[in-house]
C-alpha positions in Angstrom: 77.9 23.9 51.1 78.5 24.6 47.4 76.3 22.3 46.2 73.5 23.2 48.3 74.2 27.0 47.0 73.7 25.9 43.7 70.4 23.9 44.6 68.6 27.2 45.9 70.1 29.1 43.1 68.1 26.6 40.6 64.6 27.2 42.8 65.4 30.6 42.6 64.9 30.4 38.7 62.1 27.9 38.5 59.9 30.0 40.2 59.6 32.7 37.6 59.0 30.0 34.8 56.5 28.4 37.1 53.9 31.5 38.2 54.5 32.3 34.0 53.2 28.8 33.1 49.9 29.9 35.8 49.4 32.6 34.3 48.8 31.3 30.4 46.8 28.6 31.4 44.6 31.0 33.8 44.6 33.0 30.7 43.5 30.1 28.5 40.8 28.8 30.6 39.3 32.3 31.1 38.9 32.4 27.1 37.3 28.8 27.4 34.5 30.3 29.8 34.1 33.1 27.5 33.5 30.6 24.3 31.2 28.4 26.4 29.2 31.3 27.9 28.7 33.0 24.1 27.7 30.0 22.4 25.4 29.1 25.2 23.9 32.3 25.1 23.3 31.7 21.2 21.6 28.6 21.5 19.4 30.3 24.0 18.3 33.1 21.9 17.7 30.3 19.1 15.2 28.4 21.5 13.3 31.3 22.7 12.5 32.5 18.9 15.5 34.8 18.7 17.6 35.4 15.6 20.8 34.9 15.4 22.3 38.6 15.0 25.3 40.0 16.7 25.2 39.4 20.6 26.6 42.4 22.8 29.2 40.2 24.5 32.1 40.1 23.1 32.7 37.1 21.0 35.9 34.7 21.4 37.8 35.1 18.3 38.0 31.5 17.5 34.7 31.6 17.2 34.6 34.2 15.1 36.6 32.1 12.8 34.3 29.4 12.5 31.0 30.9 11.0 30.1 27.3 9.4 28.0 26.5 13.1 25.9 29.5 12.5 24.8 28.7 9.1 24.2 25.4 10.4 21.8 26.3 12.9 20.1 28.9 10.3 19.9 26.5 7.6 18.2 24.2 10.2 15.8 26.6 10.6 14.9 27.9 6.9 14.3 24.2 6.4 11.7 24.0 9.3 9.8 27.3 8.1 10.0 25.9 4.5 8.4 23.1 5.7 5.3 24.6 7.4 4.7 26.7 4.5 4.4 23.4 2.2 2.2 22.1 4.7 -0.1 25.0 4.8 -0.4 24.7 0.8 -0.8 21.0 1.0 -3.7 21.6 3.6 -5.2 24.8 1.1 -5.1 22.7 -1.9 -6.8 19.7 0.3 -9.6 21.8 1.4 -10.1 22.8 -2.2 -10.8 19.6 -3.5 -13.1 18.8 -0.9 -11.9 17.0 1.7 -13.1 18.2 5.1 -10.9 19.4 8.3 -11.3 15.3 9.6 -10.7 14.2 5.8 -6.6 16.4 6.0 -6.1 15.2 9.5 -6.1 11.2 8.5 -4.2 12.1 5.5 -1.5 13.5 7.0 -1.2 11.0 9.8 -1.3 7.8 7.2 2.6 8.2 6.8 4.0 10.9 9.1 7.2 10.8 7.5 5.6 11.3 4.0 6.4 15.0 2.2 3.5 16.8 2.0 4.6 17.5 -1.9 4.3 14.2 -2.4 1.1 13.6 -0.6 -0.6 15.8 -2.5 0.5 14.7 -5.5 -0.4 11.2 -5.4 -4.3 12.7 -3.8 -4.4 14.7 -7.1 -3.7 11.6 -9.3 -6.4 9.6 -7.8 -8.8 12.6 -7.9 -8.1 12.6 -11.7 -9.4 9.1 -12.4 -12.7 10.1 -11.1 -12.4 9.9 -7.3 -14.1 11.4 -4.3 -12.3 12.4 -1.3 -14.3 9.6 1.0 -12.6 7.0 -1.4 -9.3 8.5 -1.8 -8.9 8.5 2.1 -10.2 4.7 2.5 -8.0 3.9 0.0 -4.8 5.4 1.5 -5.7 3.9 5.0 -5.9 0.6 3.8 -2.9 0.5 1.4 -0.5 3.4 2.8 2.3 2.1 0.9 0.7 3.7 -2.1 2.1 7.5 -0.8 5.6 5.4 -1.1 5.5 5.3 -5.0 6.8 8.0 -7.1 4.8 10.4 -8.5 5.6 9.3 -12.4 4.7 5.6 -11.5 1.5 6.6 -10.1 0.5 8.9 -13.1 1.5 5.7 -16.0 -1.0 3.4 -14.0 -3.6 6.3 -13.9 -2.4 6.3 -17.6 -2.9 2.3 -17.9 -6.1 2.3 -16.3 -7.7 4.7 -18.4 -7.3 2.7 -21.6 -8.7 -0.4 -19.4 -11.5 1.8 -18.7 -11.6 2.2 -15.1 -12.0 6.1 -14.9 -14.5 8.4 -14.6 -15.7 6.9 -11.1 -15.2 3.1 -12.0 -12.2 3.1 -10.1 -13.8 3.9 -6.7 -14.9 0.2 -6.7 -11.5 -1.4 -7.6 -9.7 0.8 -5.4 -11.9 -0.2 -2.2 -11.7 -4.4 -3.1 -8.2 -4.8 -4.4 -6.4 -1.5 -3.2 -2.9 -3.0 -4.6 -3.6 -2.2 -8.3 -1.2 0.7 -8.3 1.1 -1.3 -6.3 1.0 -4.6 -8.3 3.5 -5.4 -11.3 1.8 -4.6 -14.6 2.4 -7.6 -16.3 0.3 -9.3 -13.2 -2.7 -7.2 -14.1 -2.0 -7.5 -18.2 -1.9 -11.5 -17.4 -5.2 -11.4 -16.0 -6.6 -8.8 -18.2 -4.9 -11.6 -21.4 -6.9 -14.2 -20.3 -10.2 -12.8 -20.5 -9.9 -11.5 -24.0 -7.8 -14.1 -25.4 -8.5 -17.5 -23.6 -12.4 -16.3 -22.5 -12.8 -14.2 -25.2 -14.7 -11.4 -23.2 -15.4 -8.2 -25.3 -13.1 -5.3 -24.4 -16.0 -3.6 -22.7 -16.8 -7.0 -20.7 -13.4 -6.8 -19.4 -13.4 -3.3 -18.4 -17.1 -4.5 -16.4 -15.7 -7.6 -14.7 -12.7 -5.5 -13.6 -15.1 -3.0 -12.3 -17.7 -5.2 -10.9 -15.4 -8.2 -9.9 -12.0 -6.6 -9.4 -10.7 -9.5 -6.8 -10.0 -11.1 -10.4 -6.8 -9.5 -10.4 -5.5 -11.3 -7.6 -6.4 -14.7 -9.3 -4.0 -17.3 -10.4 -4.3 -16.6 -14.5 -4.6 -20.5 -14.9 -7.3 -20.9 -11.8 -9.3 -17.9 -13.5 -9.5 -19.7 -16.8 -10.5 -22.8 -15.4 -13.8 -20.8 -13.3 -14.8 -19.3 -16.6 -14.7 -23.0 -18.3 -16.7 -24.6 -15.4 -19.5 -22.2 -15.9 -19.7 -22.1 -19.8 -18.8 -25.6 -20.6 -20.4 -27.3 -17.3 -23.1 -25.1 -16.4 -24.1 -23.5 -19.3 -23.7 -19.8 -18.6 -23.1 -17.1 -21.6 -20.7 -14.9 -21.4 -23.2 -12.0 -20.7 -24.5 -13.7 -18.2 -21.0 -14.1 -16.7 -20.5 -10.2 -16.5 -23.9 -9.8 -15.3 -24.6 -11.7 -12.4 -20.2 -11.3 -10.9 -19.5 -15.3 -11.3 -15.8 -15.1 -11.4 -15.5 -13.4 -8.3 -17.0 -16.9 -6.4 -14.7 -19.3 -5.0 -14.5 -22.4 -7.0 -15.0 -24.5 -4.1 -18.4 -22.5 -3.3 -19.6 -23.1 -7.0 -18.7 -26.6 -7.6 -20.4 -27.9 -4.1 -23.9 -26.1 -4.8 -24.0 -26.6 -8.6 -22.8 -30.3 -8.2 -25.5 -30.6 -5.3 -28.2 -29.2 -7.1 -27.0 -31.9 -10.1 -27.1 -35.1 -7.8 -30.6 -33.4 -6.2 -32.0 -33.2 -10.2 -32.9 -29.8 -9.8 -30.0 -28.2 -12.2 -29.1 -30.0 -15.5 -25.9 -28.6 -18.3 -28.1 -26.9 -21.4 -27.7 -29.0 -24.5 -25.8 -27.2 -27.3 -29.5 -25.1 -28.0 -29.7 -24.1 -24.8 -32.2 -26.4 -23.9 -33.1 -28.4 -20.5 -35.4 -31.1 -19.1 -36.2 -28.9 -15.8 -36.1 -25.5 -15.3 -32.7 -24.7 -14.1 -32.7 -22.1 -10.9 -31.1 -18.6 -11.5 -27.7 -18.1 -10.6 -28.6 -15.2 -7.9 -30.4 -17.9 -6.0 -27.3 -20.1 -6.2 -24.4 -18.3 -5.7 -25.1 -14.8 -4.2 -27.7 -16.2 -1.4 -26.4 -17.8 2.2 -26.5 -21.3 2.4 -29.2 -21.3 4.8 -31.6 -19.7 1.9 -30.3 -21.9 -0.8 -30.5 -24.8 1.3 -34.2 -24.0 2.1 -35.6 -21.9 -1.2 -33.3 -23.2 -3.9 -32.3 -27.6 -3.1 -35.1 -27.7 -0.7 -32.4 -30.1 1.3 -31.3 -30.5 4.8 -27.4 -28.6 6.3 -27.1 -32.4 7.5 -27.4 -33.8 4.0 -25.4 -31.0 2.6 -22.8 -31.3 5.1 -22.5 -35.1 4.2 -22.2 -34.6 0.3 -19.5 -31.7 1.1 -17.0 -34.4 2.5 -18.0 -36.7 0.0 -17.3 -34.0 -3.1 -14.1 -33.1 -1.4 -13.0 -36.8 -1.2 -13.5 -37.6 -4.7 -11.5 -34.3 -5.8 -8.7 -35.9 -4.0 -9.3 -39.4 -6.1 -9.4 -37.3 -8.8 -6.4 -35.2 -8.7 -4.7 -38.4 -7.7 -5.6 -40.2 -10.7 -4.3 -37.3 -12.6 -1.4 -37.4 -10.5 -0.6 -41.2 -11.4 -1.1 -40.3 -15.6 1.2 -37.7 -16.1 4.1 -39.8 -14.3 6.1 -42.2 -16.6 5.4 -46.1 -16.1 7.7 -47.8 -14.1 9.7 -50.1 -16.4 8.9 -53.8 -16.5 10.8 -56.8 -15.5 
């Protein structure tokens, strides 16, 4: 009977402890709802194009403590706003060069991710050197990795390629054939631009028209390009003028080579002596090179596709010979026994 005295005795003073513990945690989860209610109450007002000033609940003092998730959420926006005003500039300044409405759109989409400071920094460079807006937007569409570049590195090319000669509209060409000339190293485009003074010895305003007129050059193999200008002084003749003047380097070699050699085997072409001279009138090089080969077939070696087909496979066989021969020279001699 003791014992069970004392057992009731030691209910009787749990009980208080335990409807004590209820009550804090009733009191704590009450101030949880609160918290949750307020902030989600913020957030709404955010959404819906409310500020963020003082709400008439009351707010939870821990929250009150932590002011670093309003200034979050208002930074967020500043950022957003400051963002639509750059874009509205970017779109003035746009309009007053003279792209159209369709003209900004396409920009704009090229590289969604692009800063429109950036964007219309890069536009104003290429505007500089002589540019339209039609060309500045074909330009960007088929080499979008040019709003990639920095800003300075964009302005020393423009720099580089004013001393080559390719502003004041010239560029509009270049830009269209060989988009990647703000892109490509600059010792690629100095190689290229070093053989035709040096190793051709094209004038510097030759250069600056073969560039302009011919710009696939710059994608050439530096060795490959020097042999083409060989081939068509040393084998057929042409002048240098001539060279700039009716775009020769920017045929394949394998185009040249079968026609010229045809037209050779056929006896209608023949290498000028060192005067210049010839046994038959040579046809011009517009009627070899920049006609289909149906019309030079039928106006300029009055020959048959069959026939040409034929000496095609033939040409391309003995280049094979040829390069093996070459092939066997350079390699050391096998020792005797």
């Amino acid at each position: 009977m003791a014992a069970l005295g004392r057992q009731v005795l030691d209910w009787h003073r749990l009980i208080p402890l335990t409807w004590s513990l209820i009550a804090r945690q009733t009191t704590r989860l009450g101030e949880q709802k609160r918290t949750a209610a307020f902030l989600l109450h913020k957030l709404t007002t955010v959404s819906s194009g409310g500020g963020l000033g003082e709400s008439p609940s009351v707010e939870p003092q821990k929250y009150a403590q932590e002011p670093e998730h309003r200034t979050g959420l208002t930074q967020c926006l500043l950022e957003k706003q400051r963002t639509a005003v750059e874009r509205e500039k970017v779109v003035s300044s746009l309009l007053d060069m003279g792209f159209t409405d369709v003209h900004v759109n396409e920009l704009l989409s090229i590289q969604p991710g692009t800063h429109p400071q950036q964007l219309l920094d890069i536009i104003s460079e290429l505007i500089l050197l002589g540019l339209s807006p039609e060309p500045v937007c074909v330009a960007l569409k088929k080499s979008p990795q040019l709003l990639k570049l920095p800003v300075m590195h964009v302005k020393k090319r423009s720099s580089y390629l004013r001393k080559l000669g390719l502003g004041e509209g010239k560029l509009k060409r270049v830009l269209y054939c060989c988009p990647e000339i703000f892109t490509m190293r600059q010792r690629d485009i100095e190689s290229i631009v070093g053989v035709l003074k040096e190793k051709c010895l094209f004038t510097v305003k030759q250069v600056t028209e073969i560039l302009h007129r011919c710009p696939c050059v710059l994608r050439e193999d530096p060795g490959e390009l020097e042999y083409k200008f060989q081939y068509a002084y040393f084998r057929m003749g042409i002048k240098h003028v001539d060279v700039v003047k009716t775009d020769f380097l920017q045929y394949s070699m394998t185009k040249t080579k079968e026609r010229h050699v045809f037209l050779e085997r056929l006896g209608r072409y023949q290498t000028p002596d060192k005067k210049g001279q010839t046994l038959v009138p040579n046809p011009l090089l517009k009627d070899i090179l920049r006609v289909s080969e149906a019309e030079f077939l039928a106006k300029t070696a009055c020959s048959s596709a069959e026939e040409f087909g034929v000496f095609k496979e033939l040409l391309a066989r003995e280049e094979e010979e040829s390069e093996g021969r070459m092939a066997d020279a350079g390699s050391p001699e096998e020792a005797g026994p």
